[in-house]
C-alpha positions as protocol buffer text, in pm:
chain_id: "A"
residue {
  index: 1
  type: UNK
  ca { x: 5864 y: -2282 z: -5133 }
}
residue {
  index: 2
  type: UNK
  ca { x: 5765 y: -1944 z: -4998 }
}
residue {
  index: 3
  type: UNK
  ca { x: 5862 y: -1838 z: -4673 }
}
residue {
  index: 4
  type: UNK
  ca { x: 5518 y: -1675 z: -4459 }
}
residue {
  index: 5
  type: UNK
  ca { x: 5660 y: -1350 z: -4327 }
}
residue {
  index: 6
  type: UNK
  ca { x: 5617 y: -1246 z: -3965 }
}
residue {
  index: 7
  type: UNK
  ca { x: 5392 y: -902 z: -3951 }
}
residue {
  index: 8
  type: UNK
  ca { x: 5530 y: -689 z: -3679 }
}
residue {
  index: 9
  type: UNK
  ca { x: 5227 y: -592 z: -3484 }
}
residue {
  index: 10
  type: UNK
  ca { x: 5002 y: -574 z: -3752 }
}
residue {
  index: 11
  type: UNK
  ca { x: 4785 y: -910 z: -3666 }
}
residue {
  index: 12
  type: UNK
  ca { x: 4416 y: -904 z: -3795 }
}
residue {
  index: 13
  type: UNK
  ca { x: 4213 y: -717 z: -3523 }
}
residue {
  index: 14
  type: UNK
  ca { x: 4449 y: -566 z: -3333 }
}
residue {
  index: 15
  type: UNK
  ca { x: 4248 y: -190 z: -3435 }
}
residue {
  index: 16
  type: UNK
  ca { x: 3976 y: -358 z: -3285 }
}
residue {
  index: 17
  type: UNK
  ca { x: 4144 y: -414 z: -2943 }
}
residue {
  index: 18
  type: UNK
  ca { x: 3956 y: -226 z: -2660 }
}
residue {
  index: 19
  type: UNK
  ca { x: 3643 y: -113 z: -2827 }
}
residue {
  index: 20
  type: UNK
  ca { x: 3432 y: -401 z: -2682 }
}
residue {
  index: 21
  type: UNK
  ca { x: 3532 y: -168 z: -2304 }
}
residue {
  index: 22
  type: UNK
  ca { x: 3389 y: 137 z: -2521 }
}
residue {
  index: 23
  type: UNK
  ca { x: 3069 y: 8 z: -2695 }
}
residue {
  index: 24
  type: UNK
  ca { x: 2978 y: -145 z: -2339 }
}
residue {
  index: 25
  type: UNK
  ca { x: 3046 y: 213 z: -2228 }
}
residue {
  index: 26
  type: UNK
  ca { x: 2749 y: 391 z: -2423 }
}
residue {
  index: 27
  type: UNK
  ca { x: 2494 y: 84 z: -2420 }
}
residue {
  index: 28
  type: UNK
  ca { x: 2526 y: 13 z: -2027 }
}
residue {
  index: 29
  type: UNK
  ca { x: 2340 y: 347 z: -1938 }
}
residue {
  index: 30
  type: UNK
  ca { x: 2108 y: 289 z: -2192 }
}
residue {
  index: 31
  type: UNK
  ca { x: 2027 y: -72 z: -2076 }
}
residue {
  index: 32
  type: UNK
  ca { x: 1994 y: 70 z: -1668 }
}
residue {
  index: 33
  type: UNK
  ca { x: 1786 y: 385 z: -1779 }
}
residue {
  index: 34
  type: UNK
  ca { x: 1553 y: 42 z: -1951 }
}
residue {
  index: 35
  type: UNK
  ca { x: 1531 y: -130 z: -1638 }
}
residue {
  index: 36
  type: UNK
  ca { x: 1447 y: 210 z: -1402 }
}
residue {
  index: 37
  type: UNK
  ca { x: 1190 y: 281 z: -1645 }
}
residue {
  index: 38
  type: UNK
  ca { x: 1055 y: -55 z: -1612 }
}
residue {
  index: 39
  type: UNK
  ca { x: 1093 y: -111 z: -1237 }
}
residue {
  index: 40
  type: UNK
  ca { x: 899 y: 202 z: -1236 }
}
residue {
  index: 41
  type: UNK
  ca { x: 615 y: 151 z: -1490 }
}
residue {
  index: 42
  type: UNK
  ca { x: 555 y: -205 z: -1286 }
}
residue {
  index: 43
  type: UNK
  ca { x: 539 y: 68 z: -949 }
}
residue {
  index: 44
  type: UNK
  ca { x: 317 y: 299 z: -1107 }
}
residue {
  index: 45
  type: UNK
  ca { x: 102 y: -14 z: -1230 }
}
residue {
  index: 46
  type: UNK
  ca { x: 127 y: -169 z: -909 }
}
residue {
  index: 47
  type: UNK
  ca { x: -8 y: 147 z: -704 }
}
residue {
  index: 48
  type: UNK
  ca { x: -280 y: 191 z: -989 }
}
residue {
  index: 49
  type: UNK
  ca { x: -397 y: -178 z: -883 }
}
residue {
  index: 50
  type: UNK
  ca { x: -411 y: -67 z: -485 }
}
residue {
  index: 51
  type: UNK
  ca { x: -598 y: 272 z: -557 }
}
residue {
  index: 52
  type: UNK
  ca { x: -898 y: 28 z: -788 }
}
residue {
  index: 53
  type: UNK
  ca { x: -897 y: -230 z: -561 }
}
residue {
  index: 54
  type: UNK
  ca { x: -934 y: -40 z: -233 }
}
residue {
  index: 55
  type: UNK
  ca { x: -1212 y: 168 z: -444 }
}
residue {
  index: 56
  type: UNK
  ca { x: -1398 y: -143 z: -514 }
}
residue {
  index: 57
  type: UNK
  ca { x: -1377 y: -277 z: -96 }
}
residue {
  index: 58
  type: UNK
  ca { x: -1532 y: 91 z: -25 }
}
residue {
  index: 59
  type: UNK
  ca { x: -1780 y: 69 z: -271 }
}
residue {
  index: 60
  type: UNK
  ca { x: -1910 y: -298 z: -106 }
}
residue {
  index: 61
  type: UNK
  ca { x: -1960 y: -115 z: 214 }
}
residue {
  index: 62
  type: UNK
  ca { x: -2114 y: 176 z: 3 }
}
residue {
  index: 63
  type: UNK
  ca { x: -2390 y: -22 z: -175 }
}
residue {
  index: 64
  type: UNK
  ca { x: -2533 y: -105 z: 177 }
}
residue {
  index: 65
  type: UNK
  ca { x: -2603 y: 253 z: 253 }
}
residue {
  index: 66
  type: UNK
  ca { x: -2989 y: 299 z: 119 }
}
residue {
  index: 67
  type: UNK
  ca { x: -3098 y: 671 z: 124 }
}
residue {
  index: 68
  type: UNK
  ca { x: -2899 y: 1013 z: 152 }
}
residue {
  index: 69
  type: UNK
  ca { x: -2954 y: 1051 z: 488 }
}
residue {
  index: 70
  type: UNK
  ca { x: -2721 y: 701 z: 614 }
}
residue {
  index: 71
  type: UNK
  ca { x: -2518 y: 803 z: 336 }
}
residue {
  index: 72
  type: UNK
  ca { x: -2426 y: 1117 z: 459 }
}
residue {
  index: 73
  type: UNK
  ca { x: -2405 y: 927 z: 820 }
}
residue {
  index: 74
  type: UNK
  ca { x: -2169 y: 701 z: 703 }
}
residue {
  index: 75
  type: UNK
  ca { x: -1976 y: 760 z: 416 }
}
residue {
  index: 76
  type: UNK
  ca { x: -1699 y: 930 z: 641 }
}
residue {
  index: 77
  type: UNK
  ca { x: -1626 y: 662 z: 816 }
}
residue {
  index: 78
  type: UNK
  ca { x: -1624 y: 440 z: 496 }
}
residue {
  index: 79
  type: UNK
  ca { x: -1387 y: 689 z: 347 }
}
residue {
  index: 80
  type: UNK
  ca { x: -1109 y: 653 z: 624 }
}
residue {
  index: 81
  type: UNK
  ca { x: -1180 y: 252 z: 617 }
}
residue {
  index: 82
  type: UNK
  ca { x: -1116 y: 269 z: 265 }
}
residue {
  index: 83
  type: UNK
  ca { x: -807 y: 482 z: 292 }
}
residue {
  index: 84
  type: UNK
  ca { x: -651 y: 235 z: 587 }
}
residue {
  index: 85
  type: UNK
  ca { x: -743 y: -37 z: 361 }
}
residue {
  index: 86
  type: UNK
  ca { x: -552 y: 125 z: 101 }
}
residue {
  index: 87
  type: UNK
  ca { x: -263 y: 185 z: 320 }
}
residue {
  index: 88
  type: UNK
  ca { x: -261 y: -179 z: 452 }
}
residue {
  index: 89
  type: UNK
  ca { x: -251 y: -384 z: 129 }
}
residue {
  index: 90
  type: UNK
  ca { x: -34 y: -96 z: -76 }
}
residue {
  index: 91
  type: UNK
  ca { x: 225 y: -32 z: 163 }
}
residue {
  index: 92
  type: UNK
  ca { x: 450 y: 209 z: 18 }
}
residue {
  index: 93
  type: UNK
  ca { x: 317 y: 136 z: -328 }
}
residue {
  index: 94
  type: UNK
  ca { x: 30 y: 418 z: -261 }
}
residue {
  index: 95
  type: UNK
  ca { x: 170 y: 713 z: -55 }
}
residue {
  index: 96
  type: UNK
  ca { x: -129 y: 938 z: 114 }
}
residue {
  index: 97
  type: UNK
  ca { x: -452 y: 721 z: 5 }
}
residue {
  index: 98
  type: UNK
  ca { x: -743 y: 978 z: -49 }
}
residue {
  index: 99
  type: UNK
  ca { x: -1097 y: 832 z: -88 }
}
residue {
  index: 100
  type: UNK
  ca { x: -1362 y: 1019 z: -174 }
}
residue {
  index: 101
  type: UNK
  ca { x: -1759 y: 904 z: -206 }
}
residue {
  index: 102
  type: UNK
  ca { x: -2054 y: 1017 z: -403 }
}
residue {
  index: 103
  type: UNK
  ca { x: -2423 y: 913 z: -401 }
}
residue {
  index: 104
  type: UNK
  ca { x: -2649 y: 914 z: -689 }
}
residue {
  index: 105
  type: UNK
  ca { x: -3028 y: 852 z: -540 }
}
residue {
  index: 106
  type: UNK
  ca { x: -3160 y: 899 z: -901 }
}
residue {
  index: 107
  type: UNK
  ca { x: -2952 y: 662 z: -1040 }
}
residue {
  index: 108
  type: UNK
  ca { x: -2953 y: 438 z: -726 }
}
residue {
  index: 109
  type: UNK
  ca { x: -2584 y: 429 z: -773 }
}
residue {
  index: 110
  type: UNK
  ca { x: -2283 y: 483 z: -485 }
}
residue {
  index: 111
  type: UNK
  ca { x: -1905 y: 510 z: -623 }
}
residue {
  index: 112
  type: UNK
  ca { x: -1603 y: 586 z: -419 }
}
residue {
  index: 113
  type: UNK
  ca { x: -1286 y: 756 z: -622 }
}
residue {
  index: 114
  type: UNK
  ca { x: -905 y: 668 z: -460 }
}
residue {
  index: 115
  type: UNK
  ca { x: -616 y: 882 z: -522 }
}
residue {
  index: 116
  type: UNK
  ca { x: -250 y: 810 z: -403 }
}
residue {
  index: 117
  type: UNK
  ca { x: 93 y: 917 z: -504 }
}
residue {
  index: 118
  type: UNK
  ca { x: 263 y: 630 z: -632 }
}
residue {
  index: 119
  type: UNK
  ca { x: 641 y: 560 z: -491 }
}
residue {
  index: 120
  type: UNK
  ca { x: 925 y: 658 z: -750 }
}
residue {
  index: 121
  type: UNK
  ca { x: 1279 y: 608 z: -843 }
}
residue {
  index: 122
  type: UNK
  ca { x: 1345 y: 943 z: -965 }
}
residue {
  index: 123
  type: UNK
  ca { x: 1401 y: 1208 z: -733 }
}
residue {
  index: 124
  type: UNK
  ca { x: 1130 y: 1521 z: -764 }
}
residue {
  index: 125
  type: UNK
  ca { x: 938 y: 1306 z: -1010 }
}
residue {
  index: 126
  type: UNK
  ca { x: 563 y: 1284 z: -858 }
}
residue {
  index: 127
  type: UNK
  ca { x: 292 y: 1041 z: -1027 }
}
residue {
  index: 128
  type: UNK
  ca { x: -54 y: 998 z: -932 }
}
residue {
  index: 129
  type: UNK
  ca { x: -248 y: 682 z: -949 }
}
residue {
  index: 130
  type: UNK
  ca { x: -629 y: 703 z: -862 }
}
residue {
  index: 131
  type: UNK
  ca { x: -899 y: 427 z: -857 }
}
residue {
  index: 132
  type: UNK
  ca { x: -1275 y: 453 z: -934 }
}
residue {
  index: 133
  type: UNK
  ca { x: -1524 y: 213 z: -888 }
}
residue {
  index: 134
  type: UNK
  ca { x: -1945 y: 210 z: -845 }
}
residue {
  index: 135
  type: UNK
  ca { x: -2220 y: -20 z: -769 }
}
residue {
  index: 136
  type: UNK
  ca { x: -2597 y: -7 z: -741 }
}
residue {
  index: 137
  type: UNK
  ca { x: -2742 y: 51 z: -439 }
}
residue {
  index: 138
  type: UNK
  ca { x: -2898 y: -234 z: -239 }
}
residue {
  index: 139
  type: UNK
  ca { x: -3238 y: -174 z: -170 }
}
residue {
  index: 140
  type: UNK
  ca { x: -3391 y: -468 z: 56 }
}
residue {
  index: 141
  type: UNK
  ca { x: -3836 y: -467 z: -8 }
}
residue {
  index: 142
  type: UNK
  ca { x: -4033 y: -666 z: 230 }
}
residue {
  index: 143
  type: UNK
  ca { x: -4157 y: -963 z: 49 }
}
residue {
  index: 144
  type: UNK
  ca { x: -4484 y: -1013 z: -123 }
}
């Protein structure tokens, strides 16, 4: 019958002991530098959504104005209405809301452009979302 001899120390694995501490060590950076650059992407994406959406609430108001001359009466008030809107529904997420209108009479088009730094993780790191959006010009015609 043969006798199973006692290893002294040398059990299976024990090599291995400790290196599940130091394979953690270089993935967990990794794996948070992920997630930062996610949470941030969904931020950027986020203020992106504020800047088009707060274009397209200027440009309603925009379409209303008929002829260059209301335009140029009122699009400065519908600029800093657009840029409160933009700070009311973004928040944070869209840091110094700049709107900006233009009026095409040829075209019968009005469009109203919204830029914003977007909040970020990283210090020093500055992104830019902006927003465009345009609509035809309402022209009401006595009927016939």
């Amino acid at each position: 019958m043969a006798r199973l001899r006692k290893t002294s120390g040398a059990r299976t694995g024990a090599r291995d002991r400790g290196s599940s501490a130091i394979e953690m060590a270089f993935i967990a950076p990794v794996l948070i530098l992920f997630i930062f650059f996610v949470v941030q992407a969904a931020l950027f994406f986020y203020g992106k959504n504020v800047a088009v959406q707060s274009a397209r609430e200027g440009v309603s108001q925009l379409r209303l104005l008929s002829d260059r001359e209301q335009f140029a009466a009122g699009s400065g008030d519908i600029e800093r209405y657009t840029e409160n809107f933009a700070s009311s529904i973004g928040r944070e997420s869209l840091i110094g809301a700049e709107a900006t209108s233009r009026f095409d009479g040829e075209k019968g088009e009005a469009s109203m452009t919204v830029t914003g730094r977007v909040i970020s993780l990283v210090p020093g790191l500055k992104l830019t979302a902006s927003g465009e959006a345009s609509g035809q010009i309402e022209r009401f015609e006595p009927a016939q």
